[in-house]
C-alpha positions in Angstrom: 100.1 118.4 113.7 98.4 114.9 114.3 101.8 113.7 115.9 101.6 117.1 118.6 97.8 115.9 119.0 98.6 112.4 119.6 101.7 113.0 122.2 99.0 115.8 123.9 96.5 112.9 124.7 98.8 109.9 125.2 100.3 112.4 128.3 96.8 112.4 129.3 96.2 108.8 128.9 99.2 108.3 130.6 98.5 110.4 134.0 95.4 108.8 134.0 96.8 105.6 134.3 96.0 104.4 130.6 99.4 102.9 129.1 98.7 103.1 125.5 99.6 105.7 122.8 97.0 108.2 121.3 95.8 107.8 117.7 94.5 110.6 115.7 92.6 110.4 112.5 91.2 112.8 109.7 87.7 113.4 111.0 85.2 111.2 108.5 82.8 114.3 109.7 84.4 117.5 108.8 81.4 119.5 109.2 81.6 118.6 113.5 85.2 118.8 114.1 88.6 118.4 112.3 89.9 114.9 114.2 88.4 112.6 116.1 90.4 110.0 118.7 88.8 106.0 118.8 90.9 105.2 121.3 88.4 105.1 124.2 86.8 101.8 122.8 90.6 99.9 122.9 90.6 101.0 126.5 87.3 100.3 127.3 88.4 96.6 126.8 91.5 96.5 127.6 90.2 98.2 131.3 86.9 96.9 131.4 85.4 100.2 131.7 82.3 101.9 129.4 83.5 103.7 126.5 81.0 106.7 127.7 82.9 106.6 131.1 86.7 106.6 129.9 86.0 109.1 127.0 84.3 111.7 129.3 87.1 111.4 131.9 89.5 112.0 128.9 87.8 114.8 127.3 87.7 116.4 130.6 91.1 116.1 131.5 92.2 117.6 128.0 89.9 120.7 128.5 91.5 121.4 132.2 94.7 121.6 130.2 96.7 125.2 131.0 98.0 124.9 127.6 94.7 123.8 126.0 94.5 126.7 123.6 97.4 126.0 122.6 96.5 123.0 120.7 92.4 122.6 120.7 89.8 125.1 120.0 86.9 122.7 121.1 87.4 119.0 122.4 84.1 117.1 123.2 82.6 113.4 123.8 80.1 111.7 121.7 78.4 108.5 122.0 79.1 105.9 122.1 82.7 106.5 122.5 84.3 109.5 120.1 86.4 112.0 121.2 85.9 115.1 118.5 88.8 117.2 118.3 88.5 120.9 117.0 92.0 122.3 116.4 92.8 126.1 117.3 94.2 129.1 115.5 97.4 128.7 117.5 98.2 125.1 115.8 96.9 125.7 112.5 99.2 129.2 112.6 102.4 127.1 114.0 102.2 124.7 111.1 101.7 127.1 108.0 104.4 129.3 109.5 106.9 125.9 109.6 105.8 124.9 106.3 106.5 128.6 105.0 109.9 128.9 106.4 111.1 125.5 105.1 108.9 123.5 102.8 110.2 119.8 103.6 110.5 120.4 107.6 107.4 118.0 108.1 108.4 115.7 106.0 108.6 112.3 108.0 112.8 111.7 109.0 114.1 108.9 107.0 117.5 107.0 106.7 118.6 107.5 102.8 118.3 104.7 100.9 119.2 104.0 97.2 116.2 103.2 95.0 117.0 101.2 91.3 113.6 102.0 89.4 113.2 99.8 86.5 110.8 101.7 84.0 110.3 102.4 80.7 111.4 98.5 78.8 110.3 99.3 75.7 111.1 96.7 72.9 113.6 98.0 70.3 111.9 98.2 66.6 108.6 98.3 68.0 107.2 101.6 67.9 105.6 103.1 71.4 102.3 103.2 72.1 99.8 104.2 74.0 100.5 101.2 76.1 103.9 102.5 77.2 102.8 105.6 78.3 101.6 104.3 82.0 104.9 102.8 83.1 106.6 106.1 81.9 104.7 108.5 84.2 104.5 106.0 86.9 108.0 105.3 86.9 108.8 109.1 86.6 106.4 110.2 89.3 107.8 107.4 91.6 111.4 108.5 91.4 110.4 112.4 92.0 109.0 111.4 95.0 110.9 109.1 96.3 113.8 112.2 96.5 111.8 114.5 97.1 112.1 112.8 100.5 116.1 112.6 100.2 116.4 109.3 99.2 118.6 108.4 95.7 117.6 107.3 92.9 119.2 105.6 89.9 116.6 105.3 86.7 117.3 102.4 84.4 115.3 102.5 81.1 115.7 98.3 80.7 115.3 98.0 76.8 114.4 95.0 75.6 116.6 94.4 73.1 117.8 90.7 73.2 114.4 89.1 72.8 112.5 87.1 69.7 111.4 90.6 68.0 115.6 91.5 67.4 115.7 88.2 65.3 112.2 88.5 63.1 113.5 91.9 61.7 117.1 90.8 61.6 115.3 87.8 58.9 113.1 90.7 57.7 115.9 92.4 56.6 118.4 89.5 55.2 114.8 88.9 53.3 114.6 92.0 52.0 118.6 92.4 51.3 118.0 95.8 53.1 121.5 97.9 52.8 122.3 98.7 56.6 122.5 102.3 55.9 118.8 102.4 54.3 117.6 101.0 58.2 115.7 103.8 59.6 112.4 104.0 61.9 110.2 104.3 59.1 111.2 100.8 58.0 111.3 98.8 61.6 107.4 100.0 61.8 106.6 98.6 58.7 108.9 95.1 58.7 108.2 94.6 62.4 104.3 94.1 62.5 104.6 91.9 59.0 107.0 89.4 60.8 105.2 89.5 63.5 102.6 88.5 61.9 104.5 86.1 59.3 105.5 84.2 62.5 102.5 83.9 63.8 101.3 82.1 60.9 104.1 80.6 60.1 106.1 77.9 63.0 109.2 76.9 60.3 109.7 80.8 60.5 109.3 81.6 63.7 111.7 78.8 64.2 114.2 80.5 62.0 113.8 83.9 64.1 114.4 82.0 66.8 118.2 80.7 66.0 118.6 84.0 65.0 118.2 85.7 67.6 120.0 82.7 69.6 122.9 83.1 67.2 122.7 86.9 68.2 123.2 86.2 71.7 126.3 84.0 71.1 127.9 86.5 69.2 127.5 86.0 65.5 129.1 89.4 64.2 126.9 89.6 61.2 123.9 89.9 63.4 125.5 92.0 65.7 126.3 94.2 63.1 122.2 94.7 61.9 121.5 94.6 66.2 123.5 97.9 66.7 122.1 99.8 63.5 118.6 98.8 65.1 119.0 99.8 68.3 120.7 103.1 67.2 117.5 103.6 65.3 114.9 102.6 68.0 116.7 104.5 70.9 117.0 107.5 68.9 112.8 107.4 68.4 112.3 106.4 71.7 114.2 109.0 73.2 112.3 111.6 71.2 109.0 110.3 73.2 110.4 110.2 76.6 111.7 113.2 76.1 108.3 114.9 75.5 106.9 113.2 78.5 109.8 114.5 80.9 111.0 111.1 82.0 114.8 111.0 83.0 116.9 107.9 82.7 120.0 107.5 84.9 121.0 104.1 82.7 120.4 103.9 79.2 120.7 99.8 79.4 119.3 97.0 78.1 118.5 93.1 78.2 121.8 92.8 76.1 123.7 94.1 78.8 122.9 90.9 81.5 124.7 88.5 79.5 127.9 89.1 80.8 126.5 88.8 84.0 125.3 84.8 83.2 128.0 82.9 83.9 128.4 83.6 87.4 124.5 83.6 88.1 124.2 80.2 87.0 127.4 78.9 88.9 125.8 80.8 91.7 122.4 78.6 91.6 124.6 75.5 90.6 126.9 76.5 94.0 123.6 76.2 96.1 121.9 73.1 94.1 118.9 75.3 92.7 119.2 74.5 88.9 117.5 70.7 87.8 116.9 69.8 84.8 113.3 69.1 83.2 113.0 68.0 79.3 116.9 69.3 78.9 115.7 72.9 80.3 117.0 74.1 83.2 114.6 75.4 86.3 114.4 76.7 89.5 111.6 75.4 91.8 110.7 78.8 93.6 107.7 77.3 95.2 106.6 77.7 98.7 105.3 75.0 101.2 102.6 77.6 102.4 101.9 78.7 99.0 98.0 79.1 98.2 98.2 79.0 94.6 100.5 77.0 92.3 103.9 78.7 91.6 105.1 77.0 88.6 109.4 77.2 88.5 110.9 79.4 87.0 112.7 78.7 83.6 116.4 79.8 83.2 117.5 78.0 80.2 115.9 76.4 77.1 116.6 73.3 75.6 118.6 74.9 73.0 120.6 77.0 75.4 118.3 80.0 74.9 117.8 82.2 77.6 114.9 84.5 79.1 113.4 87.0 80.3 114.0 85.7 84.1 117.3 84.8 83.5 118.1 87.9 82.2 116.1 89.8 85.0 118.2 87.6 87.5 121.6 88.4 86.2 120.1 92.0 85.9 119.8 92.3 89.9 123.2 90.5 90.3 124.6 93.0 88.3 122.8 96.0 90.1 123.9 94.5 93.3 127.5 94.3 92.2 127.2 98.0 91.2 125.2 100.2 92.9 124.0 98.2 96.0 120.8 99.4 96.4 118.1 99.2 99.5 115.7 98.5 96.8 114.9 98.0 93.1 111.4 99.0 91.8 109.8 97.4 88.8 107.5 99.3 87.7 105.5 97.3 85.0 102.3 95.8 83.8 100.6 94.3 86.5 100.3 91.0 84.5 103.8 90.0 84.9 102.9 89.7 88.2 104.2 85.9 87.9 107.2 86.9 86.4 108.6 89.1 89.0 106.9 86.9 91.3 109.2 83.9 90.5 112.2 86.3 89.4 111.9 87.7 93.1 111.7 84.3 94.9 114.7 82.8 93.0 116.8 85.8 93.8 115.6 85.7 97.2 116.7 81.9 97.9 120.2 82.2 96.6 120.9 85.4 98.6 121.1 88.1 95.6 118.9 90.5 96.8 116.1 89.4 99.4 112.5 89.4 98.5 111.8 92.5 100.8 114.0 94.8 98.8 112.4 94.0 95.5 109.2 95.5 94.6 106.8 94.8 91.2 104.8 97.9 91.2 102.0 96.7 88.5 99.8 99.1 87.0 96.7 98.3 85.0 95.9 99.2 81.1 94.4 102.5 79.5 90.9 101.3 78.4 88.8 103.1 75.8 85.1 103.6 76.1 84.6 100.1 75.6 86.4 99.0 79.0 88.6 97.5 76.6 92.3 98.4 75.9 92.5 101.2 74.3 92.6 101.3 70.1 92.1 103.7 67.2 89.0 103.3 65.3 90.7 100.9 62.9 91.6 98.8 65.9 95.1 99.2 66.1 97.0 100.6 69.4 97.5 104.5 68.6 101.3 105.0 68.4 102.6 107.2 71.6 103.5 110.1 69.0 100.2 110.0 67.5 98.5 110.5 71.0 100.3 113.4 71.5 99.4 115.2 68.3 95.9 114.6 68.9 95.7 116.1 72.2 97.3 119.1 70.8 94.9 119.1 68.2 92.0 119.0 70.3 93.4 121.6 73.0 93.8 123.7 70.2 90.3 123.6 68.7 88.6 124.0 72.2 89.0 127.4 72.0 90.2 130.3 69.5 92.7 131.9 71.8 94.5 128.8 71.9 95.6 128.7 68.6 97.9 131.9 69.5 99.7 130.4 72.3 103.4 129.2 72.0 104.4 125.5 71.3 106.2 125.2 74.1 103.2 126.4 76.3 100.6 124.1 74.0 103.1 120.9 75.0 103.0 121.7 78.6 99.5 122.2 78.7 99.0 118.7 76.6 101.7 117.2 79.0 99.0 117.9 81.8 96.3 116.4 79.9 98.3 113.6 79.1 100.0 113.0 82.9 96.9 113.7 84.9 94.4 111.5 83.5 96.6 109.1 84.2 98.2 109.6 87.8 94.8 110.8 89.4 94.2 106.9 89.3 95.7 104.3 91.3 98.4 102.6 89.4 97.0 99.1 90.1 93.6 100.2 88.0 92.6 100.4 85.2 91.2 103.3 83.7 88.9 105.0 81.0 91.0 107.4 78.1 88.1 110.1 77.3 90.9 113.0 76.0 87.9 115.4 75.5 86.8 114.9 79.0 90.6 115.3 80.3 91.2 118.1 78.2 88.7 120.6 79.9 89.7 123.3 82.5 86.6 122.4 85.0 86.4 119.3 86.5 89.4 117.2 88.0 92.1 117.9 85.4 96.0 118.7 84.5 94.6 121.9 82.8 92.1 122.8 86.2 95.1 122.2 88.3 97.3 124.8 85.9 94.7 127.1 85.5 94.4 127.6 89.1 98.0 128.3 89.6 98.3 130.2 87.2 95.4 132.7 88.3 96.8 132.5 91.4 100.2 133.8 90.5 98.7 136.5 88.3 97.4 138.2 91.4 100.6 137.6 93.8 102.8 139.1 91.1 100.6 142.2 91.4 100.8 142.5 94.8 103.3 143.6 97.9 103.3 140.4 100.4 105.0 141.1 104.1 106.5 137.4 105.2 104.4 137.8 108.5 101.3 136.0 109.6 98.8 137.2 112.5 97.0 134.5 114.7 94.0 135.5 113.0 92.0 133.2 111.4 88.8 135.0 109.6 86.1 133.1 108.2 85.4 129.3 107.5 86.9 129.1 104.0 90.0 130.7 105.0 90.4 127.9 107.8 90.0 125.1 105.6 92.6 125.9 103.3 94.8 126.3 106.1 94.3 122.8 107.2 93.9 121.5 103.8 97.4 123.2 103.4 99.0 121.4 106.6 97.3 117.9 104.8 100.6 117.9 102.1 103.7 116.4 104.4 101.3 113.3 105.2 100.1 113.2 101.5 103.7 112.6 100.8 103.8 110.4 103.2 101.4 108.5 102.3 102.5 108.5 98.5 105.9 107.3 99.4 105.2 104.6 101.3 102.2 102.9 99.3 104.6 104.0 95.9 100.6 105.4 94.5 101.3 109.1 92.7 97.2 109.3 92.9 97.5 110.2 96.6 99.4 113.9 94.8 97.5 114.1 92.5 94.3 113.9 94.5 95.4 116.5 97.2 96.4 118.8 94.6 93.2 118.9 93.1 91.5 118.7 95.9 93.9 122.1 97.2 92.8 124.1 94.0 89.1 123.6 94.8 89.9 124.7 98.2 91.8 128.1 97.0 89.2 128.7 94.1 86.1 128.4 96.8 88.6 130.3 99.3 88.9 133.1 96.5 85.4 133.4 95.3 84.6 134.0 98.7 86.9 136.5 100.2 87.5 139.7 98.1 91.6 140.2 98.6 92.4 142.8 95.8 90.8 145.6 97.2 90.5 144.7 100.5 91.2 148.1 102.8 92.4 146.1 105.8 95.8 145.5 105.7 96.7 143.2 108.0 94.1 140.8 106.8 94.6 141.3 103.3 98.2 140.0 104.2 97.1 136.9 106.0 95.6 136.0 103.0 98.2 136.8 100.4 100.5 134.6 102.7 98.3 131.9 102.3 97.4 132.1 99.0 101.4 132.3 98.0 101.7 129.1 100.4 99.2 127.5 98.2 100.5 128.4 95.2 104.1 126.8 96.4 102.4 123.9 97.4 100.6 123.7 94.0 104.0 124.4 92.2 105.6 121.0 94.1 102.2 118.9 93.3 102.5 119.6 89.9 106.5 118.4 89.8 106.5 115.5 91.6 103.3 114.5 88.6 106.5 115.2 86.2 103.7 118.5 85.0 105.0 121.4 83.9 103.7 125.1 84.3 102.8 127.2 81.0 103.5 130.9 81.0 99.5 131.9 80.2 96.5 129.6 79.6 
């Protein structure tokens, strides 16, 4: 709708001798009109004339339009230099009837690209926390939109599964004389934290860990032997927790998997004279002469032939490059390894990987508690992921008798929604308060508002006849609004694509059910004797609904069969 306003004026800028192109923007005050064009302050300059004089020769020339019903129910001028733009039936009507007929037809036109999304890089033997939870419903959201607009999209989980933690529990185990078979999840919980710990306290030991997990990476079978068992163990709980929050993995890889991929990364930097060497480590200066802030380089290899995390990340892209070819790879990951992929991206970038433009570190900020502080349980531990989920169900559960009847499946979709909300109605980049009680309520901006407004919805279409045919009618303020707020979605999308921010879905959707609910309140459809009106609304209510239903999906949320 915006673009047909904005090629309407710029024909009238145009005749009247005004070479620029319109802009049209959301109205900042919806209770005078529905748009609003700037434009005649640009042109004021540009032809040193009066704002006041350019606006009113505008608005004039749009009302003596033949069509101008067409398009515009009211246009008028307001000082000093706003052109208010009230949009007609006829417009409003056009749009609902496209976006009935095919759902994705405003959807912007794109050239499909393929998108690597690198998500999830959870550490084998560690258990999952809270922590982890972000990145998972991020990452998900992310990919669901990114084809909802066409585009593909290949999931990569990235385990990390090479790094320091493989060899403490490898020498928690050889301490323990632990029989391989006796490994299970139960035990990495317990022996990871208490090396963890040990080496914290303890350099000789860390040191140890350390050649382990260096001997690891070289190939000692032994090791290799205790890695597998672990990582069958760990991907096998892990699993079990993505599972719950619906994330889907294309690539079940892992750090361990970029070693093969070394050898011609470094004789790649070697071929282009990037690698020095500094105290027998290698580095790559990925510094910038215009650079504002120090970027240290990056480190590729230890002193003791170790390497890490960036050389790994490196030979990750070569190897995604040599596979798949992608337009773009996505990190999506804690916004404070924001150096990391910084460097990472810069060194790729200058020996002609991947380029710096197709790389994108998508950081997200921490779930706080109460305190502004990361989140903990009252003993001051992270909760574990599965622990989180059990006590949202236990809450839901005890909010109200009724809901102790309801099926698992329905109480896990419903605590999915709790879960996945209170996180994506926030910008990734933030940070943001866990209050489950507060999250868990059906009033207010929540997963279960959002569901319980579908679903009340839905109860009534099901119950109803509903003719795919809409008048030109439009009957009452509230019925308008949800009609445009309806139209809004394609450039929500938009907008959620491009900026790679799920909160922009999240808050139209719940922003659309407040619409519908006040819509509803005020307009009594079931027994309504006028047919052809009761219709309209059915239509637009079932529109909703559809729209709702898509929201919901692309927030990787679920729809219960009764609330």
């Amino acid at each position: 709708m915006i673009n047909e306003l904005e090629l309407v004026l710029t024909k009238v800028f145009n005749k009247l001798g005004y070479d620029i192109k319109a802009k049209v923007i959301k109205s900042n005050r919806i209770d005078l009109c529905d748009f609003q064009c700037d434009n005649a302050f640009t042109l004021a300059k540009t032809y040193h004339q009066s704002p006041l004089e350019i606006g009113e020769k505008i608005v004039k020339n749009l009302n003596d339009l033949e069509n101008f019903n067409d398009y515009f129910d009211e246009v008028t001028f307001v000082l000093p230099g706003f052109i208010n733009i009230k949009v007609s039936n006829t417009i409003i009507n056009k749009y609902i009837k496209i976006l009935k007929s095919d759902f994705k037809a405003l959807l912007p036109k794109q050239e499909k690209e393929t998108f690597i999304l690198d998500f999830g890089g959870a550490n084998v033997a560690k258990p999952l926390h809270v922590g982890h939870m972000r990145t998972i419903l991020v990452g998900e959201s992310i990919a669901r939109i990114i084809r909802f607009l066409g585009h593909k999209t290949i999931s990569d989980v990235h385990l990390g599964d090479y790094g320091l933690q493989i060899g403490q529990v490898i020498y928690g185990i050889l301490g323990d004389n632990k029989d391989i078979n006796e490994i299970d999840i139960k035990y990495l919980d317990k022996i990871y934290p208490e090396m963890s710990s040990l080496c914290k306290e303890n350099e000789d030991i860390k040191d140890k860990c350390a050649q382990i997990t260096k001997k690891l990476q070289d190939g000692d079978l032994e090791y290799h032997k205790l890695w597998k068992k672990i990582l069958e163990v760990s991907i096998k709980d892990i699993k079990k927790n993505y599972d719950f929050l619906g994330a889907n993995f294309d690539l079940w890889l892992g750090e361990s998997d970029a070693y093969k991929y070394l050898d011609e990364l470094k004789n790649i930097f070697d071929s282009k004279d990037l690698i020095t060497t500094s105290e027998g480590a290698l580095i790559i200066d990925v510094s910038k002469t215009d650079d504002k802030k120090e970027i240290p380089p990056l480190l590729f290899q230890k002193s003791n032939g170790a390497y890490l995390y960036a050389s790994t990340d490196l030979a990750t892209i070569l190897g995604r490059k040599k596979l798949y070819n992608p337009n773009h790879i996505l990190y999506i990951v804690d916004n404070r390894q924001a150096l990391h992929f910084e460097q990472v991206f810069r060194a790729s970038d200058k020996a002609d990987i991947m380029p710096y433009s197709s790389l994108e570190h998508l950081g997200y900020g921490t779930v706080n508690g109460s305190d502004g502080k990361p989140y903990k349980t009252r003993s001051g531990e992270t909760p574990k992921l599965e622990n989180l989920f059990k006590n949202a169900k236990e809450l839901f559960i005890s909010k109200k008798e009724s809901n102790k009847d309801m099926s698992n499946e329905d109480i896990d979709k419903i605590v999915n929604a709790i879960l996945k909300f209170a996180d994506l109605q926030n910008s990734r980049e933030k940070d943001y308060i866990f209050d489950l009680n507060k999250f868990s309520d059906v009033t207010g901006k929540t997963g279960p508002y959002v569901l319980y407004t579908y679903l009340r919805f839905n109860k009534i279409l099901k119950s109803q006849e509903i003719s795919n045919t809409l008048t030109n009618n439009i009957y009452n303020k509230y019925d308008r609004d949800l009609r445009i707020k309806i139209i809004e979605f394609s450039n929500v999308i938009e907008s959620a694509f491009n900026e790679r921010k799920p909160h922009y879905i999240a808050d139209y959707v719940y922003n659309l059910c407040v619409v519908c609910n006040i819509f509803y309140q005020n307009n009594y459809i079931s027994n309504m004797e006028d047919k052809t009106n009761k219709n309209d609304w059915l239509y637009i209510l079932e529109l909703s609904n559809k729209v709702i239903k898509e929201m919901l999906n692309l927030l990787v949320i679920e729809i219960p069969s009764i609330m």
